[in-house]
N, C-alpha and C positions, 0 to 999 in steps of 0.2 A: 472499609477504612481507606483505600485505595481512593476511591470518590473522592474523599474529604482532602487528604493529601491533592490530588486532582482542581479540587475547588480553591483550595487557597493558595495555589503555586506560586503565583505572580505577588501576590502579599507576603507570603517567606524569603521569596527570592527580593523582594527591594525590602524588606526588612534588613536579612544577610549583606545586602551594600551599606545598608546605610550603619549600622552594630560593625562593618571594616572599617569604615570612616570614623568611627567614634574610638573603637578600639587604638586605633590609628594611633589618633593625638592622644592619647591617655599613654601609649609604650615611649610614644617620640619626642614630649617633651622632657627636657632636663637643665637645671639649675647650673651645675658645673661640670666639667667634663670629669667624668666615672669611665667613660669606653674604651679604655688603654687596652692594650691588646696582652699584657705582663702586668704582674705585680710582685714588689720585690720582696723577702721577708729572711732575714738571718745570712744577707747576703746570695739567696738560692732563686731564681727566677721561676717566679710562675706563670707557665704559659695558660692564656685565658681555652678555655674547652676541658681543664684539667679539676679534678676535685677540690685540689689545694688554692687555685685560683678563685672558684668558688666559695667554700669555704674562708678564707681570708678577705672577699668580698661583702660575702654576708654577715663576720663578723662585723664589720665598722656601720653596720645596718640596723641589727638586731640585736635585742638583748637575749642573753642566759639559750645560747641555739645549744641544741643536746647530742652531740656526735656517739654512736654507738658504733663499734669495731672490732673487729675480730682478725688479727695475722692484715690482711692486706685490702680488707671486707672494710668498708664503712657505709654509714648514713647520717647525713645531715637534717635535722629537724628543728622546727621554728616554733617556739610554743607562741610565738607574737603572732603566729598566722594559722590556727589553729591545730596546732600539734602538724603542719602539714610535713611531710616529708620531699625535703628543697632538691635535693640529689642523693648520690647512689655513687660508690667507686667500686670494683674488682682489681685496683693494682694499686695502692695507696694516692700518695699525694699527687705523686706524676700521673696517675691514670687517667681517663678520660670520665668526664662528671656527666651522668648519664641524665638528670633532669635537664628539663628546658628552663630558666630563668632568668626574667627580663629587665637585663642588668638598668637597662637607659632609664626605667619609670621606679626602680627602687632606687638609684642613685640622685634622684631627682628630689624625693623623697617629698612630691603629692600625694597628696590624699584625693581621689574623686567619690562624691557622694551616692554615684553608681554602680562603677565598679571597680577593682582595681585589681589589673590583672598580671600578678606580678611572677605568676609561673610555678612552676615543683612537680616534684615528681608523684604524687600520690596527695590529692587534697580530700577535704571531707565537705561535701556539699547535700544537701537534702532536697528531694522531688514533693512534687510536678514543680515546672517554672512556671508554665502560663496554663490557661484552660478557668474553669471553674472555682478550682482548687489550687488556685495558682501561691504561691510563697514568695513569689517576684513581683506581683501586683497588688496594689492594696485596693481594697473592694470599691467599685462601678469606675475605675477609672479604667481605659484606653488598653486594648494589647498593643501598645505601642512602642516603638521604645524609649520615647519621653518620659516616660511610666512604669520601666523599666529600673528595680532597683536589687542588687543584692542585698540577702540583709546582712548588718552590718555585722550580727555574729558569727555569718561564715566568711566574710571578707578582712575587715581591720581589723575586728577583737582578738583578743585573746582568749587560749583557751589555759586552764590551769594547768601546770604540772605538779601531780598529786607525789609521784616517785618514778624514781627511773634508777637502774642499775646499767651493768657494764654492756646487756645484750639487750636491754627491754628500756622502756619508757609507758607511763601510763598519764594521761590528760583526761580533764575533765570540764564541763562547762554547763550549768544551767540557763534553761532559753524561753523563753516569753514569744511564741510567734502570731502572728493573725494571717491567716488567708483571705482570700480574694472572699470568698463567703462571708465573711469576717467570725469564723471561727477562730478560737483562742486554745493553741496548743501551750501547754505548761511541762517542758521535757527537760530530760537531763542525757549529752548526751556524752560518752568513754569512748576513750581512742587508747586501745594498749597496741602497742608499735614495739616489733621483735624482729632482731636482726637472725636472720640460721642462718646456720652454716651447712656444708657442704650434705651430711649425713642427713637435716633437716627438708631439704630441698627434694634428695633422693626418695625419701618417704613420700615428701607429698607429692610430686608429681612422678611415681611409678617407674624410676627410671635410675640406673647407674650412673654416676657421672663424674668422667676421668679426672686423677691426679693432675695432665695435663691443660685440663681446660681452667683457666680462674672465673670465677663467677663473685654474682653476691645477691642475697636474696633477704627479702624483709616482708613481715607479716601483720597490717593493722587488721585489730579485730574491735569491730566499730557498733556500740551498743548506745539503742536506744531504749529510755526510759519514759511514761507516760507518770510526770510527778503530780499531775492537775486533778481534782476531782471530778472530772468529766471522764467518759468513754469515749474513743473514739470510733466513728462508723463512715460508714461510705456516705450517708447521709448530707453531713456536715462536710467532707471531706480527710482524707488521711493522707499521713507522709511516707518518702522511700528512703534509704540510706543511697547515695547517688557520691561515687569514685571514681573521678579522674584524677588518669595519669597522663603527664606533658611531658615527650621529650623530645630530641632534637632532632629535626627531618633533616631528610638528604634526597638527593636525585637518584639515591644505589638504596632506596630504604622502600618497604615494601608490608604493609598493616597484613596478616595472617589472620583470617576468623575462620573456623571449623563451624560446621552446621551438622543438624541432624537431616540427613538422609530420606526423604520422602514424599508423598504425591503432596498437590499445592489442595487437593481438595481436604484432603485430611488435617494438614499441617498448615496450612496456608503459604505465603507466598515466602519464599527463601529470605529475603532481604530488602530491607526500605530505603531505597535508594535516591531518595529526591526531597528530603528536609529543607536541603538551598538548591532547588533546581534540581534536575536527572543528572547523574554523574556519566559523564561519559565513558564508551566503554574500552577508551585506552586507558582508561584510569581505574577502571572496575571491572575485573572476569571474575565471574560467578561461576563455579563449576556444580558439580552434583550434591555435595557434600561440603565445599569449601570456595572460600573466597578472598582475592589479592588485591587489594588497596593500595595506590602510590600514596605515600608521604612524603612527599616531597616539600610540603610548606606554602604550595605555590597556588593551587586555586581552591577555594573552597569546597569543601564535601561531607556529608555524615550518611554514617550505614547504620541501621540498626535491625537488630537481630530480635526475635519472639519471644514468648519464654517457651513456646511451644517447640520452636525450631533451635532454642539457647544448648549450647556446652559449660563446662563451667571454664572454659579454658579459651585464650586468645593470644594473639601475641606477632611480634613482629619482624623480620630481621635487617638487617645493615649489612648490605652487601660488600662496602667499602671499608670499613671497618671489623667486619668478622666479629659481631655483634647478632646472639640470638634473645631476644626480649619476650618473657613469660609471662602471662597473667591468669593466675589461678583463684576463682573464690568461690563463693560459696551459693549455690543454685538448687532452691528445693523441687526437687522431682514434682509433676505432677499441680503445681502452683502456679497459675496464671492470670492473677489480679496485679500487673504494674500500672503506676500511676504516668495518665497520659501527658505529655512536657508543650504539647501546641499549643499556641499564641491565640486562642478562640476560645469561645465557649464549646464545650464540647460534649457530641453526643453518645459516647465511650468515654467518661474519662478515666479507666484501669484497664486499657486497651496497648498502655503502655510497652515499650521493648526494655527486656534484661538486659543486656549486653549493646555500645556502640565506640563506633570509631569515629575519630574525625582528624580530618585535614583540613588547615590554615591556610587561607589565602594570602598570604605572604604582609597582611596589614600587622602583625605584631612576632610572628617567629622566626624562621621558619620554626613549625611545632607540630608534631601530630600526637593524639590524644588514644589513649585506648581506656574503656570507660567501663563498670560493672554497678548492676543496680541490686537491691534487696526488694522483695514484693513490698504491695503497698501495707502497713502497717496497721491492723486494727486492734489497739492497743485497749487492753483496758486501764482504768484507773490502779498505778501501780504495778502492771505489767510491764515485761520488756522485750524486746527482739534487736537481734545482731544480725551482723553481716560481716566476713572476712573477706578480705581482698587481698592478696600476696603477689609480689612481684620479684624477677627473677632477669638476671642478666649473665648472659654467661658469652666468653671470648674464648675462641680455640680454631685450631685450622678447620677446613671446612666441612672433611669428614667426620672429624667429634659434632661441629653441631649440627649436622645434616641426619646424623643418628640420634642426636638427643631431638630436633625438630620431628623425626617421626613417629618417635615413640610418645613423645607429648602432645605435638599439634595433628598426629597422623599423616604429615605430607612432606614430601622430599624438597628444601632448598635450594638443591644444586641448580636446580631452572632459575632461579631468582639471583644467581651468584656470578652470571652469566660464562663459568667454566665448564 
């Protein structure tokens, strides 16, 4: 695998320039001026980086967006952007809006027939991109990215909102897709989105957590259905449930991935560090077990992890901020068929990585992404397979989340907090 990465470095890497250049002018044009830095509402100013700013932003954007809350917890959701979830608070309106989203190309309010990358904290996208079995290519054209398209039902469409209450929201959407093969998947696919609270959180990630610290945590649990009268097989090609989360970098922010522990002949190699080029290694320390990513927004990078070497756990902290960010989902033991995402025809394509991170090279964020995948999917007609993704933000002095960072991620913060 290393080889192949090896072989086409120089093609990912002016790929990666040219998708910053494109991305570019897709965030930085805009219609009228949206980029105030306040917004005013019942006489109370909101400052922009705040949920309520947010929020009152996206309302004059979108329609029918579904805010679920709990005491001081909330989440912002878009069913116009497929159920995706926009932002996140732990301290109400004043608090700080933990997604990344890219006020200038929603204000602007283009459509591009490529992509349109307009941010959030938690979206629902489905795998491979490119390769064989690619879902971004339509069949014998180019891995290029003239040729490059999302489809348009995980970008502009809508997805339905079937019902939603005071903690939960459930979407739905049936899909028509063809791969690069020109296979014809006929799926359906469910996003039920649950906000927990405090008690919720403690459960699932194995851990007590103080009175004093505010957090907020939300749980999509993302199901896919095979409605077509076909089966799917590796033959033709099959899809992955594929979750990123976007949020805002900083020069004091620092991506956290745990690994499993062991020789490279058994396990193979710890981490894929060269998707756009080799990341440098002030930017990347890999340790035994564990490994610290800058997020900073500012040069391009992606890591990705095995499912041999996978945890089901990742996560990030904000040194400036006092900000510990979770991501917990769901990772079957023992399953090693993911769908491979290269821009080639490929001679592994379920060689794939579970888990990945990335940093932005400053053409659209700053933004860094923390990513989890579902294996590849061999559905039969009428069958279905899910994938849960949960995410978890929690604020408190440095000893609360330096205890909650060990008990979860297994590694101490305080190095990363520079006190």
């Amino acid at each position: 695998m290393e080889s192949v990465f090896n072989f086409f470095k120089f093609r990912i890497v002016f790929r990666s320039l040219v998708l910053c250049t494109l991305l570019c002018s897709l965030g930085c044009k805009t219609k009228n001026d949206q980029s105030v830095n306040t917004l005013v509402k019942d006489e109370a100013t909101l400052v922009k980086g705040s949920f309520g700013y947010d929020r009152e932003f996206l309302s004059k954007h979108y329609k029918h967006l579904v805010v679920l809350e709990n005491g001081e917890s909330s989440i912002l959701i878009s069913p116009e952007l497929q159920g995706r979830v926009m932002t996140s608070t732990a301290n109400g309106d004043e608090g700080k809006s933990f997604g990344w989203i890219n006020h200038d190309l929603i204000a602007s309010g283009e459509i591009n027939e490529q992509f349109n990358p307009t941010g959030g904290e938690e979206r629902f996208w489905l795998g491979p991109e490119g390769g064989q079995f690619a879902l971004y290519f339509e069949k014998d054209t180019k891995f290029e990215l003239d040729d490059w398209f999302v489809p348009k039902e995980l970008d502009t469409e809508a997805f339905n909102l079937v019902r939603s209450s005071e903690n939960s929201a459930f979407f739905e959407r049936d899909m028509k897709l063809v791969n690069y093969t020109g296979t014809t998947f006929e799926l359906r696919v469910q996003r039920n989105i649950t906000l927990l609270d405090r008690e919720d959180a403690g459960e699932i990630l194995g851990v007590n957590i103080p009175e004093t610290v505010k957090m907020v945590g939300f749980a999509s649990e993302n199901n896919l259905i095979n409605i077509g009268p076909e089966d799917w097989d590796k033959k033709t090609g099959l899809m992955s449930i594929w979750i990123l989360s976007m949020f805002n970098a900083s020069d004091q922010t620092t991506i956290i991935v745990p690994f499993k522990k062991g020789d490279e002949d058994m396990l193979g190699k710890k981490v894929t560090d060269d998707y756009f080029g080799k990341i440098p290694k002030e930017r990347l320390q890999v340790k035994d077990s564990v490994l610290f990513f800058k997020a900073d927004g500012k040069e391009r990078g992606k890591i990705g992890i095995s499912p041999q070497r996978a945890l089901p756990v990742l996560g990030s902290f904000d040194a400036e901020n006092k900000v510990l960010t979770i991501a917990w989902f769901s990772l079957r033991e023992g399953t090693t068929d993911y769908v491979n995402s290269l821009w080639e025809i490929q001679e592994f394509p379920f060689s794939g990585d579970a888990v990945n991170a990335y940093n932005d090279g400053g053409a659209l964020g700053p933004f860094y992404e923390l990513e989890s995948s579902s294996p590849a999917m061999d559905l039969k007609s009428n069958e279905s397979s899910s994938h849960i993704h949960q995410t978890f933000h929690f604020m408190g002095d440095l000893g609360e989340l330096d205890n909650l960072a060990k008990g979860i991620l297994g590694v101490s913060i305080r190095e990363l907090s520079g006190e």
